[in-house]
N, C-alpha and C positions, 0 to 999 in steps of 0.2 A: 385762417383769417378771412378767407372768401366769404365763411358762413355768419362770421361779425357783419361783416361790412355789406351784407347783403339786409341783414335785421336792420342797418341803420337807416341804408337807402327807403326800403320797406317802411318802417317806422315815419320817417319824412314825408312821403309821398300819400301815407294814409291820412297825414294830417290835413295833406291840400284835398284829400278824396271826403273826406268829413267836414270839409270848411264849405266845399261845391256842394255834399251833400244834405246839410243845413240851409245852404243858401236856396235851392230849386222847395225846399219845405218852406222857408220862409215867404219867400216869392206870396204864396197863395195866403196869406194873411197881412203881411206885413212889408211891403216891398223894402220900404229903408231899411229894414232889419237883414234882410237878404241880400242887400247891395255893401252893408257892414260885412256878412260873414264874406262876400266877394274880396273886400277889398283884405283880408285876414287871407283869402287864399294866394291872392298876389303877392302879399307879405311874405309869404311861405314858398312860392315857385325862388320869388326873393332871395331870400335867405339858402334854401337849396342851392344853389347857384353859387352864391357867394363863399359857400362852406363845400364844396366839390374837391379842392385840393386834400382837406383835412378830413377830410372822412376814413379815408387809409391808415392816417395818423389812429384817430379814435377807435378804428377797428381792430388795432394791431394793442391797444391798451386794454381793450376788452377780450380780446385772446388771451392774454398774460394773464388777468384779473381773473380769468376761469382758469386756464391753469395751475397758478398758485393756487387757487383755493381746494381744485380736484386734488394736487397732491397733499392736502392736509384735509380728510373727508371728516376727520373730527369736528372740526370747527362748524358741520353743518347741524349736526347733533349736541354739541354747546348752544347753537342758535336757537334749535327746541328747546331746550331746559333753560332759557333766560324767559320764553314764553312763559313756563308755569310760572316761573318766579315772580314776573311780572303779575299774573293772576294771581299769585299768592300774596304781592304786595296789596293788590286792591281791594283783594278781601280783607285783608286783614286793618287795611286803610278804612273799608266802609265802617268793619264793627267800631271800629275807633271815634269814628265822625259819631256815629248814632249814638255812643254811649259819651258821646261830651254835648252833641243835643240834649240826652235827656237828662243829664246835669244841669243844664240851664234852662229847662223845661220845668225841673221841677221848683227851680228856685224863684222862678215866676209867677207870681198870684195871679196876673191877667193872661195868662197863656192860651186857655180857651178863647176868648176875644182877640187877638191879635192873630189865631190859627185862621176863625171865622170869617176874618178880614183877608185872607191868603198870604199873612204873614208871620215869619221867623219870632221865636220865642229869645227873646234874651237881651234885647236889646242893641243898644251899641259895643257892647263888654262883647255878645255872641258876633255881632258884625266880623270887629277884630279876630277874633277863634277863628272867621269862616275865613277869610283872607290868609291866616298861619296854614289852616290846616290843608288851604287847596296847593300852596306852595308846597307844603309836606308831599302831597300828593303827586304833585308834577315833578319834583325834586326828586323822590323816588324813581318815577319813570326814568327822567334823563339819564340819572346816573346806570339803572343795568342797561340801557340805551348804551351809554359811553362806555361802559366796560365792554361789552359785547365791540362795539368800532374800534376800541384803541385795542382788542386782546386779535381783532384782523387784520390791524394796522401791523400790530408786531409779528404777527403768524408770515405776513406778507413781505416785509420788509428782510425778515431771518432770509427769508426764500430770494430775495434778490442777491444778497450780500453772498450766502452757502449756497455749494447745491446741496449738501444732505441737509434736511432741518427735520430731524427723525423728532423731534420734543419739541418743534416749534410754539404750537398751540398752548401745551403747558406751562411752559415758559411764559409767553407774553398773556394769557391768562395769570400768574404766578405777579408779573409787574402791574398788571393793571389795579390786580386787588391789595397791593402794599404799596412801592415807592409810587405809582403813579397816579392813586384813586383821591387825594388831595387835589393833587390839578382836576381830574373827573368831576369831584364834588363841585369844586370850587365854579367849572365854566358851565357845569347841569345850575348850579343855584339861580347864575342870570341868566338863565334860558326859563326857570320855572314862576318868577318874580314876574318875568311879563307873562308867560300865560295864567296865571292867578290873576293878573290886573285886566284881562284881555275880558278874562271869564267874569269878572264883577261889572265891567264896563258893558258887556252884552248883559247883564242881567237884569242892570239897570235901563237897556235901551229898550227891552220887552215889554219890560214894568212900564214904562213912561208910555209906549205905544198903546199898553191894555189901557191905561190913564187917557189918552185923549193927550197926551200932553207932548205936541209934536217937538216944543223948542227943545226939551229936554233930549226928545229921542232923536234928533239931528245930532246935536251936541256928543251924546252916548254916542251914535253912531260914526260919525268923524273920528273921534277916539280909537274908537275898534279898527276904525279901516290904519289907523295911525302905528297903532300900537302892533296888527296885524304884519306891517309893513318890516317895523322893526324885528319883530320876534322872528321872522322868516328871514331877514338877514343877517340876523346873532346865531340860529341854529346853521344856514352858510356858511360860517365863517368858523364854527366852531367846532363841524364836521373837518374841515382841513386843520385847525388846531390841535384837535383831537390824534389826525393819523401824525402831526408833528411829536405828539406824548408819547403815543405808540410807539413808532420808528424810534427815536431818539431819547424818552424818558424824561421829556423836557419838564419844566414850570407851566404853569398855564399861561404865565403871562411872557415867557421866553419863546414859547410857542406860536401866540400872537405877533410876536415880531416875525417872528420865522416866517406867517402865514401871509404878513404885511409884504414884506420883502418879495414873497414868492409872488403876488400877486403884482406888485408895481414891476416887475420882470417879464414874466408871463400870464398876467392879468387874465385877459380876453381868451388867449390859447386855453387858461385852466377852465373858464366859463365855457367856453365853446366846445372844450372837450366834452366836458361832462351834460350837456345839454343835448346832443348828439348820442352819447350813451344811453343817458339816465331815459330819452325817448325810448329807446328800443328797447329799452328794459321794462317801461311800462305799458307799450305797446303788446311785449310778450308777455308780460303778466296777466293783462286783461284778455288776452286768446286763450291763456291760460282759466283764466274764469269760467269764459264762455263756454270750452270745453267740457268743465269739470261741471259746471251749471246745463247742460244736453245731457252730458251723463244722468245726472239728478231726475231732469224731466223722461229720461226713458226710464229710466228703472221705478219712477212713481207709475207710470203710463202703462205700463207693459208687465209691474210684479203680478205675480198670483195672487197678492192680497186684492180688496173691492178698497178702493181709495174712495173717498167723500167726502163732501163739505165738511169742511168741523161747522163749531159756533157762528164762526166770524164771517161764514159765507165765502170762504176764503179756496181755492183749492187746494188740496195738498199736493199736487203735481207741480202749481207756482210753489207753495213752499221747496218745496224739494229743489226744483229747480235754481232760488233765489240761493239757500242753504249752497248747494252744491257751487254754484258760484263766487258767493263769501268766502267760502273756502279754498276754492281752488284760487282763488285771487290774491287773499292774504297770504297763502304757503307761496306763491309766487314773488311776494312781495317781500317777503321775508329773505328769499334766496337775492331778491333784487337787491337790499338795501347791503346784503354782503356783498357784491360784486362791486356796488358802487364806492363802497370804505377800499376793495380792492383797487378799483382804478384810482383813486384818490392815492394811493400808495404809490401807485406802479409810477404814477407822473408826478410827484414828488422827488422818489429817488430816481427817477430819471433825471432831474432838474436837479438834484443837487448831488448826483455820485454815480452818473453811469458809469465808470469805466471799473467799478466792482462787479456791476453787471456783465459787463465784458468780460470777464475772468471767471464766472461761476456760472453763466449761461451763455455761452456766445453766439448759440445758433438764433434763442430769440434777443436778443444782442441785436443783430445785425440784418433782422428785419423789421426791428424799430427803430432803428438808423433809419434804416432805406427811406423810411416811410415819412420821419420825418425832415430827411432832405429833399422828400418831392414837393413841400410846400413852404421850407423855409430854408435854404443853404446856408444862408449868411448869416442867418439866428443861431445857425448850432454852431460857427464857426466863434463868434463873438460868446454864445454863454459856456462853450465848456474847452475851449479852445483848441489847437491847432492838434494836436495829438487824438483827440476823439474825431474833429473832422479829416481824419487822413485819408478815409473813403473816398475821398474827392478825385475822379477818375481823369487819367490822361486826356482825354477824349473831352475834358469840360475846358483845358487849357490848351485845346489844339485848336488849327484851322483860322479858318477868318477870325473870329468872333474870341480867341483867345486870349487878349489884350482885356476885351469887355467881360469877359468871366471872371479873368483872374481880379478887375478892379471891384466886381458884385461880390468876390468869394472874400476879399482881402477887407479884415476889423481898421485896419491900422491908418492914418495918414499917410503917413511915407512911403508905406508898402503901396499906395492906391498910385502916391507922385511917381514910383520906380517904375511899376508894369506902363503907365503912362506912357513915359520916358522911351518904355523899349521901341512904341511905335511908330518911330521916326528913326530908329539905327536899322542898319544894313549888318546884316549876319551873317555867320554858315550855320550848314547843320554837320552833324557828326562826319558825312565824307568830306567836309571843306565846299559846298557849293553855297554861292550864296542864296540866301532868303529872306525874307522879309522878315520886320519886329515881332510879329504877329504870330511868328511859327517857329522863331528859332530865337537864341540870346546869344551876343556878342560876350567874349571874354573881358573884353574890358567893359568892366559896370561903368554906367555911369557917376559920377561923382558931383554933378552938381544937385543932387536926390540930399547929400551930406549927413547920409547913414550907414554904419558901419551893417552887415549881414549875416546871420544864421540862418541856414535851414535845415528843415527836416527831413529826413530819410526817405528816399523810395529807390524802388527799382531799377527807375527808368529816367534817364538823364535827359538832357536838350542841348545839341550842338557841344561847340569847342566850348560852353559854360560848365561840364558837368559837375566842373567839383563844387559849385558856387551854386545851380540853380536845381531844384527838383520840382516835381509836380505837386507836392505837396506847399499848402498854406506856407509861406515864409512869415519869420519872425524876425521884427527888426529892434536891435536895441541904438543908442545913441554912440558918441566914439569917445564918449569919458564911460561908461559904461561897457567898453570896450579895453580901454586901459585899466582897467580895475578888476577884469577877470586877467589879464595876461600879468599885473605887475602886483597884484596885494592878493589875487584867491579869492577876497569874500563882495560879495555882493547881494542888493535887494530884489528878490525877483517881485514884481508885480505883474496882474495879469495870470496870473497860474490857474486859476478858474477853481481851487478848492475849497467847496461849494463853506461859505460863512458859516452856515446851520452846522455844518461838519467842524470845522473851527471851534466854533463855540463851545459845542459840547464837550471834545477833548480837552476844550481847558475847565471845564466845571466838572467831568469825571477825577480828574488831578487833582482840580483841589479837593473835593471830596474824597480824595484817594489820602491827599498827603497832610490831611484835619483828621484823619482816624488817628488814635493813640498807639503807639509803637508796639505793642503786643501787636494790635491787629495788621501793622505793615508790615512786618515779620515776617507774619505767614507766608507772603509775598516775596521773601528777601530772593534778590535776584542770583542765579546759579553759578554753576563755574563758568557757562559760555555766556555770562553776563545777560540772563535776562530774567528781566524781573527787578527788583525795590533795590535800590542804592542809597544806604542811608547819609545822614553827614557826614565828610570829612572821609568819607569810602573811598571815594575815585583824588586822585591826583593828577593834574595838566602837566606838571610839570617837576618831578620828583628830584631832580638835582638841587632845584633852587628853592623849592616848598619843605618848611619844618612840617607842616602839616595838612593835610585831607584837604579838599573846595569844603567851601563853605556851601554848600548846595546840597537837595536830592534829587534821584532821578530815577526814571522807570524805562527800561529798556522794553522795545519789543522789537524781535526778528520776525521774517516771513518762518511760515512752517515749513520744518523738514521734509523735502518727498522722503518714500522709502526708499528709493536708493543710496538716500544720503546718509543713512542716520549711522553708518559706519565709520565715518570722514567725523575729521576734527571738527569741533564745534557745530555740529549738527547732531548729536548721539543727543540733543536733550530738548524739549520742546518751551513755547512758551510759559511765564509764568502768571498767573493772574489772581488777583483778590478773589476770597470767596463771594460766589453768584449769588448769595443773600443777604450778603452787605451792601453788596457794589455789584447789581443785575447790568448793569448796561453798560460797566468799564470793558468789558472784552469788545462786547460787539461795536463799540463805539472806537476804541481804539486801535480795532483790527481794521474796520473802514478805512480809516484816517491815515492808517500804516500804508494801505493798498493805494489809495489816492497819490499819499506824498512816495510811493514806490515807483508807479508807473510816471511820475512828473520829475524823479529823478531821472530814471529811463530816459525818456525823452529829452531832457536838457542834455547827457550823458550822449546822445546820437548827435547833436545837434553842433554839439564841442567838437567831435567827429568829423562833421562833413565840414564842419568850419576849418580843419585843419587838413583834408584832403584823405582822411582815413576814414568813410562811409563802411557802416558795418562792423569798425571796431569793438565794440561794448558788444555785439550779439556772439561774441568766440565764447565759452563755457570758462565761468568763472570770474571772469573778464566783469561782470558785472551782477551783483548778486541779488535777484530779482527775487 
């Protein structure tokens, strides 16, 4: 992660070394112009400064983003072969333009007159062709564009959710070009509408320019800069819509909400990450250039061949050298714009399912924890709740300053009036001496707070409180919300933090699970240890008093069996799932969702626990079936 966050600082700091060194060039022509690139470097020391905490953050996503992608090294060798394709669409795109030109070329009588003039043969009829066919043209590109983003989006995402994703690649290559190339076409089409209109609107702003005719090239020109503005912030936006297709198989337009939401959440955090990245990645692409472009100039400079002006007066040592640069810049760029679908990944399902991540990678789990409680504690506490922030160390709720931590760490009202509260009682600590609110908790809560209390498990107790208070996050419910778990069982949790996007999808994989035709749910039908398709009238609540079956279906899934278990009852058989080419994203979508609502039963299951003075109960084997 060092070697991340050392590109970024790097990357930042070249920008203010290029902003001072534009400025001392301008100086000697143009002082205002040099006083502008000044005030762009202060902008920049600026902003450095202000983005210091989060650079760690961004570092530790661009570690991940290379790792995921190194353990799938196919995917860099798919990224070449979308290049020919692309070449091969443009060729095959030109002969097509040319041979609907000379269709309307030759239906032309004035065609020579109109060429002689420096214009297009065909009229208004060709006008409309050119407008179709540029859209053909860019509509193409986007879409092996979007296949290529949403087949790294799934590559990446398998890899947070598994640690083995031995078929990743395959696989979300496999969705992008069937269930999910609809949504693909669909958000390439208004990306490809504005650059056709971008591209007629500059054409016309040149023409008008060659004309003498300034009003018009104003006009053109506004347009472009308008339309430019646009296009740049639909491909934005559609690059994170995109990793939502990927990851999740969404709609395009399910996906846009997803994207909406993410953003009015962590808006600025996702801009600011990626901005932070996306520098050091173009910073190292252009060294990359540079390099490749020295290379070029030695090897013209120094071969055995006699190198010479061509025609053009031109040297071939500069060709060579510019060639070598183009290239080493593009293949950099290319590896860029995968790492950047990567990070767009990584801080996606980090936002809406880390604690899958926790369970399939924990070592890098828990240094992008770290990283992101050194610049926001209280953000991770309120989006993913009390359970993911349990990192929250003794040491932030001791000493002076412990009252004020615990009121920054704590989402809740009540919980803020409670720690409050404690700074005015007189305590003990665990021998019985007393202490101040600040460092210890009295057994008797207070009660005018008029909140009933759960909390969460940890290790390590505080005073004659232990059974009531731990170092972790507490959760507080209300005291009819309190009678309603001890006197009826059932209640509404809100607050659980499992993430909507996740939500959602589980319920649109179902319904498309239970819209298939009964042949096809069959295959599915759930086993002896009940997992898998339940059709109607299969399960009964309550067979004494029931003539017949629920009126319902259902689909069972368990956690998977370790091998130690598969000897033991109801574990000799694994889960059961739709075939992966009807239904590609019902497993992995429902295994997430399984794992989310596992670990948040967990957690409520501790929390009953220490409410009732048995801490640690649910962790004995068996005791709770994880």
């Amino acid at each position: 992660m060092a070697c991340a966050e050392n590109m970024i600082r790097f990357a930042l700091w070249m920008n203010v070394g290029m902003m001072f060194g534009f400025a001392i060039m301008s100086m000697f022509v143009n002082p205002f112009m040099g006083l502008f690139f000044l005030l762009g470097a202060a902008i920049n020391i600026c902003y450095i400064n202000a983005v210091q905490n989060r650079i760690a953050f961004a570092s530790a996503h661009l570690k991940l983003a290379c790792v995921a992608l190194s353990n799938h090294k196919s995917i860099f060798a798919l990224a070449l072969l979308f290049i020919f394709v692309q070449v091969a669409w443009l060729v095959t795109w030109s002969l097509s333009a040319v041979g609907v030109y000379q269709l309307f070329r030759s239906a032309d009588p004035s065609c020579e007159q109109e060429e002689s003039r420096g214009e297009l043969c065909g009229g208004a009829g060709f006008n409309v062709t050119i407008f179709f066919l540029l859209v053909s043209v860019y509509w193409g590109q986007q879409v092996i564009q979007n296949v290529m983003t949403c087949t790294v989006a799934g590559t990446v995402a398998t890899w947070w959710y598994n640690a083995r994703t031995e078929s990743a690649v395959a696989g979300s290559l496999y969705r992008s070009l069937t269930s999910s190339f609809g949504s693909i076409c669909f958000g390439s089409l208004i990306v490809a509408v504005l650059q056709a209109l971008r591209t007629i609107v500059r054409t016309i702003k040149n023409k008008a320019a060659e004309d003498d005719n300034v009003a018009l090239a104003c006009v053109a020109c506004l347009a472009e800069c308008i339309l430019n503005c646009i296009e740049s912030l639909v491909e934005y936006f559609n690059m994170w819509a995109y990793t939502y297709v990927g990851i999740y198989g969404f709609d395009f337009r399910s996906a846009g909400k997803a994207v909406m939401q993410l953003f009015d959440s962590r808006g600025w955090t996702a801009v600011i990450n990626d901005d932070l990245s996306s520098t050091a990645l173009s910073i190292g692409a252009f060294g990359v250039g540079v390099l490749t472009g020295v290379i070029g100039l030695v090897v013209a400079k120094f071969a055995p061949v006699d190198w010479t002006k061509n025609t053009t007066g031109i040297s071939f040592v500069v060709i060579f050298g510019g060639l070598g640069f183009i290239a080493g810049f593009s293949m950099a760029m290319i590896l860029a714009n995968l790492v950047i679908t990567a990070l767009h990944t990584i801080f996606v399902c980090f936002a809406e399912d880390p604690v899958s991540f926790q369970r399939s990678h924990p070592e890098h789990y828990n240094e992008l924890i770290l990283t992101w409680r050194h610049f926001q504690p209280d953000a991770l506490v309120a989006a993913y709740g009390s359970y993911v922030a349990s990192g929250v160390t003794a040491a932030q709720l001791q000493g002076a300053d412990a009252v004020t931590n615990a009121i920054k760490l704590c989402q809740y009202p009540a919980c803020q009036a409670f720690f409050a509260s404690l700074a005015s009682l007189k305590c003990t600590d665990a021998a019985g001496n007393p202490v101040s609110g600040a460092s210890g908790v009295c057994s008797a809560l207070p009660k005018s707070t008029g909140v009933s209390m759960f909390f969460a498990s940890a290790p390590t107790r505080v005073g004659s409180c232990g059974r009531y208070m731990s170092y972790h996050i507490p959760i507080f419910v209300d005291l009819i919300s309190l009678k309603a778990c001890m006197e009826v069982g059932f209640f509404y949790l809100e607050g659980h933090r499992i993430p909507i996007a996740l939500q959602n999808a589980v319920y649109e994989q179902l319904k498309q699970f239970f819209h298939l035709p009964e042949t096809e749910k069959r295959k599915a039908s759930a086993d002896k240890n009940m997992r898998g398709w339940a059709p109607m009238y299969e399960e009964t609540l309550d067979p004494a008093h029931q003539s017949k079956g629920d009126t319902k279906e259902a689909y069972h899934v368990c956690r998977p069996s370790l091998p130690d278990e598969v000897h033991l009852p109801l574990h000799d058989t694994d889960n059961v799932f739709p075939d992966a080419h009807t239904l590609p994203q019902f497993k992995p979508v429902t295994t997430a969702y399984f794992n989310a609502m596992s670990a948040l039963g967990l957690h409520v299951a501790h929390l009953f626990a220490d409410a009732a003075g048995s801490p640690g109960y649910f962790n004995a084997p068996g005791m709770f079936d994880r």
